[in-house]
C-alpha positions as CSV (number, residue, x, y, z in Angstrom):
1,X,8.1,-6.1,22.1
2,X,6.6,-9.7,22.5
3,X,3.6,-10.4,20.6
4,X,0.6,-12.7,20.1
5,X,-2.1,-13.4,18.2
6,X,-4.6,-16.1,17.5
7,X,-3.2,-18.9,15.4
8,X,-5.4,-19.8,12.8
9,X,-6.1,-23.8,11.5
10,X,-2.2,-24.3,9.2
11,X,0.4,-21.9,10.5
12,X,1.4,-24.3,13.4
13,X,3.6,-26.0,11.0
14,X,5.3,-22.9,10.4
15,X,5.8,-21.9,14.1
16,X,7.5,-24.9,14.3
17,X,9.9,-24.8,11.6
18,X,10.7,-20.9,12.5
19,X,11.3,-22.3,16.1
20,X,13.7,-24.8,15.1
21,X,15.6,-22.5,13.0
22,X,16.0,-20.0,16.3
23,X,17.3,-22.3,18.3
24,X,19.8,-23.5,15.6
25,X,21.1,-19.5,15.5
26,X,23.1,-20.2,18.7
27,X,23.4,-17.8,21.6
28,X,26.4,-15.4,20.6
29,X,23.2,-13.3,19.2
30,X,22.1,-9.9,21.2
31,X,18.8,-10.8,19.1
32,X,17.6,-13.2,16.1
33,X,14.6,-13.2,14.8
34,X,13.1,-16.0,12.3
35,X,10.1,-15.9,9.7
36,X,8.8,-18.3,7.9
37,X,6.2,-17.3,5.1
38,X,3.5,-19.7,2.8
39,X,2.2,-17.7,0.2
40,X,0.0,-18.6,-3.1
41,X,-0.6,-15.8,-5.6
42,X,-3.0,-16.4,-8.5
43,X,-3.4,-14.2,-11.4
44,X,-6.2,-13.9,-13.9
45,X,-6.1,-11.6,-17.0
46,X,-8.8,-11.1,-19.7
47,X,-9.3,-9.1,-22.8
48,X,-12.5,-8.5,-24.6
49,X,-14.4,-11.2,-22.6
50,X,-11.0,-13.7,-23.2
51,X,-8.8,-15.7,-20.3
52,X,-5.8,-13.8,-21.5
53,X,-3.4,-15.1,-18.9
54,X,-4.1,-17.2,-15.8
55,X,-0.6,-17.4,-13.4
56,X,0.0,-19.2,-10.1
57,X,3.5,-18.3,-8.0
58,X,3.4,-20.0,-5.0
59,X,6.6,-18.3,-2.3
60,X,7.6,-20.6,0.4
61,X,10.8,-20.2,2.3
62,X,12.5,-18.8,5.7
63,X,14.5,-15.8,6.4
64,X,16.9,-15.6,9.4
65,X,17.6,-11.9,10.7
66,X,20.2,-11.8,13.4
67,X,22.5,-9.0,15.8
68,X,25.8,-10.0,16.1
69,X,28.7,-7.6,17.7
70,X,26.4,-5.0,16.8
71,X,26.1,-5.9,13.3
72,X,22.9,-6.9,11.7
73,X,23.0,-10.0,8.9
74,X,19.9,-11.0,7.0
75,X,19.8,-14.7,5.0
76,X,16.7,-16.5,3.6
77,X,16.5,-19.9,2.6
78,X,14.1,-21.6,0.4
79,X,12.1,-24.9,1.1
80,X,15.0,-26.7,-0.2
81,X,17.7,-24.7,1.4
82,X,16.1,-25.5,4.7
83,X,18.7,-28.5,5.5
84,X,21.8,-25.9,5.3
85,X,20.7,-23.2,7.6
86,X,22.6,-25.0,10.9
87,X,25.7,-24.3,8.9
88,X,25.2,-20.7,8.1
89,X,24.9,-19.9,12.1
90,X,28.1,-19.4,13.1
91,X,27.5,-21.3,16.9
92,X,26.0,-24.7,15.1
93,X,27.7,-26.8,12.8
94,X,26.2,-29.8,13.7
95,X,24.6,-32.1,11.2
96,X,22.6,-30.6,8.9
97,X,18.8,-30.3,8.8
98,X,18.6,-34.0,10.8
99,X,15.6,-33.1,12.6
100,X,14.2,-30.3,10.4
101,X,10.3,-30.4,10.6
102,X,8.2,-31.3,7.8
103,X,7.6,-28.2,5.6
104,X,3.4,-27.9,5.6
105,X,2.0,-28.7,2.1
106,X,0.8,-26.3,-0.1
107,X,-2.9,-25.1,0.5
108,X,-6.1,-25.2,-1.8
109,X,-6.6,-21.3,-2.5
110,X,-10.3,-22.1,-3.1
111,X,-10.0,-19.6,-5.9
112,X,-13.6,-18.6,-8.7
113,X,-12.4,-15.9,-10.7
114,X,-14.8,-13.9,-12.0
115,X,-15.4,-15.8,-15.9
116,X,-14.1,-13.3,-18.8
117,X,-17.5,-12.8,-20.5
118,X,-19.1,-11.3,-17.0
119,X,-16.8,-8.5,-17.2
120,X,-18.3,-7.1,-20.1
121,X,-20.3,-3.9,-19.3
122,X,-24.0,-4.2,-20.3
123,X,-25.7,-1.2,-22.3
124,X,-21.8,0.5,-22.9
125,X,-20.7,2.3,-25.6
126,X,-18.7,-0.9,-28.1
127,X,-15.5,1.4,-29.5
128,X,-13.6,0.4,-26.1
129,X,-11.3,-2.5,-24.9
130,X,-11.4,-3.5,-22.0
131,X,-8.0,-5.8,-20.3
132,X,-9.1,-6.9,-16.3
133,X,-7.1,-8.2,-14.0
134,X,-8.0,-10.0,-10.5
135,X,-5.4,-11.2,-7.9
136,X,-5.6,-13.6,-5.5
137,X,-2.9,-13.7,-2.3
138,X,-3.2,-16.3,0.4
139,X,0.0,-15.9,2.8
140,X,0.4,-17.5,5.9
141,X,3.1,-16.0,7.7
142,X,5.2,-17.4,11.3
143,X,7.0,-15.2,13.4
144,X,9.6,-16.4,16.6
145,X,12.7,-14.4,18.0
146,X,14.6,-14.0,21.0
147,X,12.8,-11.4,22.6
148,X,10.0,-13.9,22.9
149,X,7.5,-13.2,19.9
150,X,5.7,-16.4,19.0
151,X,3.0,-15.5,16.4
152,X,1.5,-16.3,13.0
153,X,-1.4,-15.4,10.8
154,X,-2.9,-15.5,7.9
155,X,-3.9,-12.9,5.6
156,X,-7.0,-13.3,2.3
157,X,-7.3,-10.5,-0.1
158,X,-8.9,-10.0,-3.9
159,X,-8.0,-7.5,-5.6
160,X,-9.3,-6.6,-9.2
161,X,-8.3,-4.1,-11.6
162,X,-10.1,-2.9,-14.6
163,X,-8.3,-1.0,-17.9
164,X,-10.3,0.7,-20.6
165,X,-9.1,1.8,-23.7
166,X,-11.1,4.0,-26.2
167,X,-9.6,5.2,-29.4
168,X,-10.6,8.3,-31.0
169,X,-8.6,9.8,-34.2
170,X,-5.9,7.6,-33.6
171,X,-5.2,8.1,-30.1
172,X,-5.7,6.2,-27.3
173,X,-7.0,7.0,-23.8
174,X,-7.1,5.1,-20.7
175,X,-9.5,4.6,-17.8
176,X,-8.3,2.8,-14.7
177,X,-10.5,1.6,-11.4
178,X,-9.9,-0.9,-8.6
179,X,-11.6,-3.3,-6.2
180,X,-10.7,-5.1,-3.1
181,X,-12.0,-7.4,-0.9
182,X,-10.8,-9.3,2.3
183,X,-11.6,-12.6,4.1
184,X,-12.3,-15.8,4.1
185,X,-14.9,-15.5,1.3
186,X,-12.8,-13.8,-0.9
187,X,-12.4,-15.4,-4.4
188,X,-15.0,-18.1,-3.1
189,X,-18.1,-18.3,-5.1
190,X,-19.8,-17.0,-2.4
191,X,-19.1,-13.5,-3.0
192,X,-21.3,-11.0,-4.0
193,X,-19.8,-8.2,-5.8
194,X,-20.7,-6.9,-9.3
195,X,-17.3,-6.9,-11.5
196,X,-19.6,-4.8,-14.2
197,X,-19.3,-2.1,-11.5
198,X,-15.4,-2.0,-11.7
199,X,-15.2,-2.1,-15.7
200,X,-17.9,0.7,-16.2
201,X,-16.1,3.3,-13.9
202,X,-12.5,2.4,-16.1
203,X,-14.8,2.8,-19.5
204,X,-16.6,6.2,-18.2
205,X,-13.1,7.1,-17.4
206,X,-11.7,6.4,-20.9
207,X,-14.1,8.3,-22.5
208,X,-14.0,11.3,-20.2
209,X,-10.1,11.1,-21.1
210,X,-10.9,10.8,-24.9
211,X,-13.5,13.8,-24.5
212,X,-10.8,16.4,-22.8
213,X,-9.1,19.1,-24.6
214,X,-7.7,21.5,-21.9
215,X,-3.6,21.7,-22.0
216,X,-0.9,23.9,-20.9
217,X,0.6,25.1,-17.0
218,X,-2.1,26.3,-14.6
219,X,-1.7,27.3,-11.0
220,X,-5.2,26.8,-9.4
221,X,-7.1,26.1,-6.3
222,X,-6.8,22.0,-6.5
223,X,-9.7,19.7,-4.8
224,X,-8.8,15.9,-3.8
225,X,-11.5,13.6,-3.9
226,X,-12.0,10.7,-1.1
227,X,-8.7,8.5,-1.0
228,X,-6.8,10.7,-3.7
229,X,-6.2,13.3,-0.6
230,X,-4.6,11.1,1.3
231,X,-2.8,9.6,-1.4
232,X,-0.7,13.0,-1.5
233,X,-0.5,12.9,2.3
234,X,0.5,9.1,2.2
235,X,3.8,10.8,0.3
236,X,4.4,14.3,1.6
237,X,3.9,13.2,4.9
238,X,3.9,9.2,5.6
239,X,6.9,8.7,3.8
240,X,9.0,10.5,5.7
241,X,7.4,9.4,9.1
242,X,9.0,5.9,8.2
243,X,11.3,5.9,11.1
244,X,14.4,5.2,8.8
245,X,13.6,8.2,6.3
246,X,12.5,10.1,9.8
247,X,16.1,10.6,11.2
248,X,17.8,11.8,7.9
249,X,19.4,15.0,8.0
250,X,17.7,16.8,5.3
251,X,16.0,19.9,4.7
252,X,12.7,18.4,3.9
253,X,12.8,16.2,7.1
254,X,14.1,18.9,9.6
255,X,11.5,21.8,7.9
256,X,8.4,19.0,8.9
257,X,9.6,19.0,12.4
258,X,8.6,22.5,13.2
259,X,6.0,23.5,14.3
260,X,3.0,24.7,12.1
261,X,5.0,22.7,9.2
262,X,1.3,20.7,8.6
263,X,-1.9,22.6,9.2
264,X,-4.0,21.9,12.2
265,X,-6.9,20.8,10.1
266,X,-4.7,17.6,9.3
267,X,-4.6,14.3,11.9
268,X,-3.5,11.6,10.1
269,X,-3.0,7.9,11.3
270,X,-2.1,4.3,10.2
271,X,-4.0,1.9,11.1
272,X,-3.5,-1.7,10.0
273,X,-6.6,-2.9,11.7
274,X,-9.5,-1.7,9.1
275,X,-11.4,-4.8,8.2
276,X,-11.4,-3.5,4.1
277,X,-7.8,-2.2,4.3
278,X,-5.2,-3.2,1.1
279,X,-2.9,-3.2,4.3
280,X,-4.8,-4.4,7.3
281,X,-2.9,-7.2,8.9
282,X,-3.4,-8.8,12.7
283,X,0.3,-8.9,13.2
284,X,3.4,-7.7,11.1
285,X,6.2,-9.2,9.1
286,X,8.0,-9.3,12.2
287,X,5.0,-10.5,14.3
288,X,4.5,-7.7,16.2
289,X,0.3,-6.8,16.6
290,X,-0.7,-4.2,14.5
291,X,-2.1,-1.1,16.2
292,X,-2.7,2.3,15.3
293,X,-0.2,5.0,14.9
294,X,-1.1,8.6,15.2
295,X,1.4,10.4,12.6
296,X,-0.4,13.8,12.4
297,X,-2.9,15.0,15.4
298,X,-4.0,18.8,14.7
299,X,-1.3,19.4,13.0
300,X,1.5,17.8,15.4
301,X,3.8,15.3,14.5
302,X,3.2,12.2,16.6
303,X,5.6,8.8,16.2
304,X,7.8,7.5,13.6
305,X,6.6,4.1,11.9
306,X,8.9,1.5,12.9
307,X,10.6,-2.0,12.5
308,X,12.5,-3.8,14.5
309,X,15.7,-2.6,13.3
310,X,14.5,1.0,13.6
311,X,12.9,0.8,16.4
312,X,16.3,-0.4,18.4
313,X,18.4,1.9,16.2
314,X,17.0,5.1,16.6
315,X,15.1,4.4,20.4
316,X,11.5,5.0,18.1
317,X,8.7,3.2,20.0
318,X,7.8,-0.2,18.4
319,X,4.7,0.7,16.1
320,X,4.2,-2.7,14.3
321,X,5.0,-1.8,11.1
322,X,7.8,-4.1,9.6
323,X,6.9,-5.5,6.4
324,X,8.0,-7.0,3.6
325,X,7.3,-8.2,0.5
326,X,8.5,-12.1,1.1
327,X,11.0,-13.8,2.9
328,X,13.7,-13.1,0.8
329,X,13.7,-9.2,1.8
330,X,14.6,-6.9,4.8
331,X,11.5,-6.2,6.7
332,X,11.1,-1.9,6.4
333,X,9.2,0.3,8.4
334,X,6.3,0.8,6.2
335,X,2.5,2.2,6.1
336,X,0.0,-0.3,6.5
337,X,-3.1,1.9,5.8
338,X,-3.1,5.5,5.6
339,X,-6.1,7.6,7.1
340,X,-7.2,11.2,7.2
341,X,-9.7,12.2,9.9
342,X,-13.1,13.3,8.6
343,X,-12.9,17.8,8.4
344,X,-15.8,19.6,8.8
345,X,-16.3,21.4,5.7
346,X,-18.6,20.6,3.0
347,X,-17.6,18.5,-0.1
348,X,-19.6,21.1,-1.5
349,X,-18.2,24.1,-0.9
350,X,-14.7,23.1,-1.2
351,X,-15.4,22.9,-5.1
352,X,-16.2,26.4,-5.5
353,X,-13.7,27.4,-8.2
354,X,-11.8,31.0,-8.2
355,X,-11.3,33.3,-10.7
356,X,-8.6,30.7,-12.6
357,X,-11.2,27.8,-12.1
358,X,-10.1,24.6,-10.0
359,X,-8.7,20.9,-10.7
360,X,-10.5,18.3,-9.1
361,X,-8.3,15.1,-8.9
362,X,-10.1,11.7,-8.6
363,X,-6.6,9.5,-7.8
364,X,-3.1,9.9,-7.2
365,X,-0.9,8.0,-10.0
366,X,2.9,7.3,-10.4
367,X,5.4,10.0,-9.0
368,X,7.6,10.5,-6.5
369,X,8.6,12.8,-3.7
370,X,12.7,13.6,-3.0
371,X,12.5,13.5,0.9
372,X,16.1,15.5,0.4
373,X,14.7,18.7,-0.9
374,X,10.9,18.4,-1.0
375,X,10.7,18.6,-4.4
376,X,7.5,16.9,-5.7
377,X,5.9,15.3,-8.9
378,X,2.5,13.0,-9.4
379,X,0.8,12.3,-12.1
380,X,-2.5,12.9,-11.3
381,X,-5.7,10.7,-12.7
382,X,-10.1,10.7,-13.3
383,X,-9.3,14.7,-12.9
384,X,-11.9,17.1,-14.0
385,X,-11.2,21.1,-14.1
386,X,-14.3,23.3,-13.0
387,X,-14.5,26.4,-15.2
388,X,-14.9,30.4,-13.1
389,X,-18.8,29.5,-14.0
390,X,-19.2,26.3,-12.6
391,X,-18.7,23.9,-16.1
392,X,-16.9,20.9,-15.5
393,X,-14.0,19.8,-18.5
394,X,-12.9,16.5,-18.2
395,X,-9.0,16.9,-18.5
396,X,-5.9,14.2,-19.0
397,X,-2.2,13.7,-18.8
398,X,-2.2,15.8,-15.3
399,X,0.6,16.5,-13.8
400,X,1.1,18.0,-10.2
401,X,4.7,19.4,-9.1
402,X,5.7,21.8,-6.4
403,X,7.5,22.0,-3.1
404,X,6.4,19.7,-0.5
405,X,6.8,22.3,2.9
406,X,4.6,24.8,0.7
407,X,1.8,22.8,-0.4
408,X,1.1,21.4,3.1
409,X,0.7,25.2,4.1
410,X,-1.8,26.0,1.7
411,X,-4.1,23.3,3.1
412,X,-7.8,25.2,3.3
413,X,-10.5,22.8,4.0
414,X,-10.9,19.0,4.8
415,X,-14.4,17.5,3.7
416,X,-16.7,15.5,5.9
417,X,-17.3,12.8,3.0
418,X,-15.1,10.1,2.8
419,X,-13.6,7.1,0.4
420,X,-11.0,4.6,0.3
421,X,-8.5,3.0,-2.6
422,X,-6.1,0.2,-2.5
423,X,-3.1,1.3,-4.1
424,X,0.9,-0.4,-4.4
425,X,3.7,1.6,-2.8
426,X,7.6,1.1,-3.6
427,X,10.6,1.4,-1.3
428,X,14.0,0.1,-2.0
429,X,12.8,-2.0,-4.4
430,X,9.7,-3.7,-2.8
431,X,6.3,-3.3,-3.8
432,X,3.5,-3.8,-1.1
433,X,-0.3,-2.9,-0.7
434,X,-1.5,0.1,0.5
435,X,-4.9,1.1,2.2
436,X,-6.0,4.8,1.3
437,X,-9.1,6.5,3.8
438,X,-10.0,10.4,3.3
439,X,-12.3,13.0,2.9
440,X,-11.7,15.5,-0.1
441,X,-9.4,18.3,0.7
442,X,-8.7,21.4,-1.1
443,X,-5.5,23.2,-1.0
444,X,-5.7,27.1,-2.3
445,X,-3.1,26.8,-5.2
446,X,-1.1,24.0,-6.9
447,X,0.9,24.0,-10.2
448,X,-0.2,21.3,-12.4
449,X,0.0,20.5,-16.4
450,X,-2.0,18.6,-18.6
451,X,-1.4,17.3,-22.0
């Protein structure tokens, strides 16, 4: 399971520190493992052309994992903490922290966020409010354990988020979009994107939201757009190819394992190597490389996701997909960036409505899936309803609910367009970015309600 990777300018301050903890773990151990994480988030938020809120959290520490007598024990220390770990381990009680390295300073994010005026949108309607908000992260990340992983990296994303709010008789509707960007010229003043673009989608979607007036149950044909397929995928199907969730014994789990559970028209991968991914890393929170993973190919089930833990628990091969949210959590087997392989039918076609008319859903919102049962609910967001005749009606408030095992079967086309989204997924109480990659898909029949 050893892994490497190219150690870029700062992180060898961290290897060293994360090597001097493992070697203060003592050798009762079948296997310790030691990372050490820099990270420097930066918030900015505006409203109406106003700094709102501007919010630096720097996390710094080192968290210790170790296999004792078969028993797994997790501890993480902060910078400060640093001089008591050779009394946690249970083989040194030697003086503590005499020789601990020098922690590395704190580095200069290099941050320009974009100024509150220039995300105004030029030539919009005025009766909206707009609130924006752009993230930096700059993490630096060390891994060492007994098995012989030495690796580090660092990781440079921008994200920005745009909210519109339009109020019509009272009410008020929202539009959301997103943006990301990765590398060393993100947040710099060197980069080049339009943050007009961002806030314009978020206020057409407001006002498509204020504008819609269908309500009620429907059961139609249902169209995903680019990203928003694989955003249902990413939870029908992903989640329960985490190799923890993967060896349950449920219904839901078991019923996926057959085959022609998932239609052959479906091969779906992670991979945590796309240059624009919200999840691309070079190596893992456990500093394994990052390759891809083949979940779904025609239909077949390929490997479980795994961690370390998961990986020697269950016998799953390693995958590289431990990750975490900081030093001070359990590293998880968890996506890095979710993909679904190109079809070959036409974006076109697959919006044909039927008799009932079709949903067409822009983006996957809030919901969850009960890997027990199957048992499903989204909300569902930018969705537009095609009437029998072709008319598009903007509608809101959507809602999409059904059994999991059922809706996969009624898979009937995968489009050869494709689009990507960045969103934040939750798992025992950590949040962590997501990459989303797709063509549309359209599944015959789906229950869904609006407001």
């Amino acid at each position: 399971m050893a892994a490497t990777t190219t150690r870029p300018t700062g992180t060898e301050e961290l290897l060293e520190t994360a090597q001097w903890a493992l070697e203060r773990l003592g050798t009762r151990a079948q296997y310790a493992q030691v990372y050490a994480e820099r990270t420097v988030e930066v918030r900015v938020e505006c409203l109406d052309g106003e700094v709102l809120a501007t919010c630096v959290e720097p996390r710094e520490g080192l968290a210790c994992m170790v296999r004792e007598d078969g028993r797994w024990r997790h501890r993480a220390f902060s910078v400060a903490q640093l001089p008591s770990l050779p009394t946690w381990s249970a083989a040194d009680r030697s003086a503590p922290g005499a020789d601990l390295p020098a922690w590395p300073d704190a580095p200069d994010p290099r941050f320009t966020p974009v100024a509150a005026r220039d995300w105004l949108v030029r030539g919009a309607a005025p009766a909206h409010s707009l609130r924006t908000m752009e993230d930096l992260t700059l993490r630096s990340i060390a891994v060492v354990d007994t098995d012989g992983v030495r690796s580090a990296g660092t990781t440079r994303v921008v994200r920005r988020r745009a909210e519109a709010t339009v109020t019509r008789d009272g009410n008020r509707y929202r539009g959301l979009s997103r943006w990301l960007q990765r590398g060393p010229l993100a947040g710099t003043a060197d980069r080049d994107a339009v943050p007009q673009d961002v806030a314009r989608i978020a206020v057409e979607h407001a006002h498509d939201s204020a504008r819609a007036t269908l309500g009620g149950r429907h059961r139609t044909p249902v169209v995903f757009g680019p990203s928003a397929a694989v955003g249902l995928l990413h939870e029908l199907i992903g989640h329960a190819l985490e190799g923890d969730n993967f060896t349950m014994r449920s219904d839901y789990v078991a019923g996926l394992r057959k085959p022609g559970a998932v239609p052959a028209a479906v091969t779906l991968y992670d991979d945590p190597t796309l240059a624009d991914g919200y999840g691309s890393y070079d190596i893992d929170d456990e500093g394994v490389a990052g390759t891809v993973t083949t979940l779904v190919a025609d239909g077949e089930l390929g490997t479980p996701l795994s961690s370390v833990r998961t990986a020697r628990r269950h016998g799953h091969p390693p995958t590289g997909n431990g990750r975490r949210r900081d030093y001070l959590a359990l590293p998880l087997p968890r996506a890095s960036n979710t993909v679904l392989a190109r079809g070959t039918d036409d974006p076109a076609a697959l919006l044909a409505p039927a008799a009932g008319g079709l949903l067409h859903v822009g983006c996957l919102g809030a919901g969850m899936i009960h890997l027990g049962s199957g048992e499903f609910h989204f909300a569902a967001l930018n969705c537009t309803y095609v009437t029998p005749d072709g008319h598009r009606v903007p509608v809101r408030d959507v809602s999409l609910f059904g059994d999991a095992l059922e809706t996969l079967a009624r898979i009937e086309g995968v489009g050869t367009d494709f689009g990507g989204d960045s969103v934040t997924c939750g798992k025992q109480g950590q949040m962590i970015g997501i990459g989303l990659f797709s063509p549309s898909m359209r599944f015959s029949a789906l229950d869904w309600s609006a407001a």
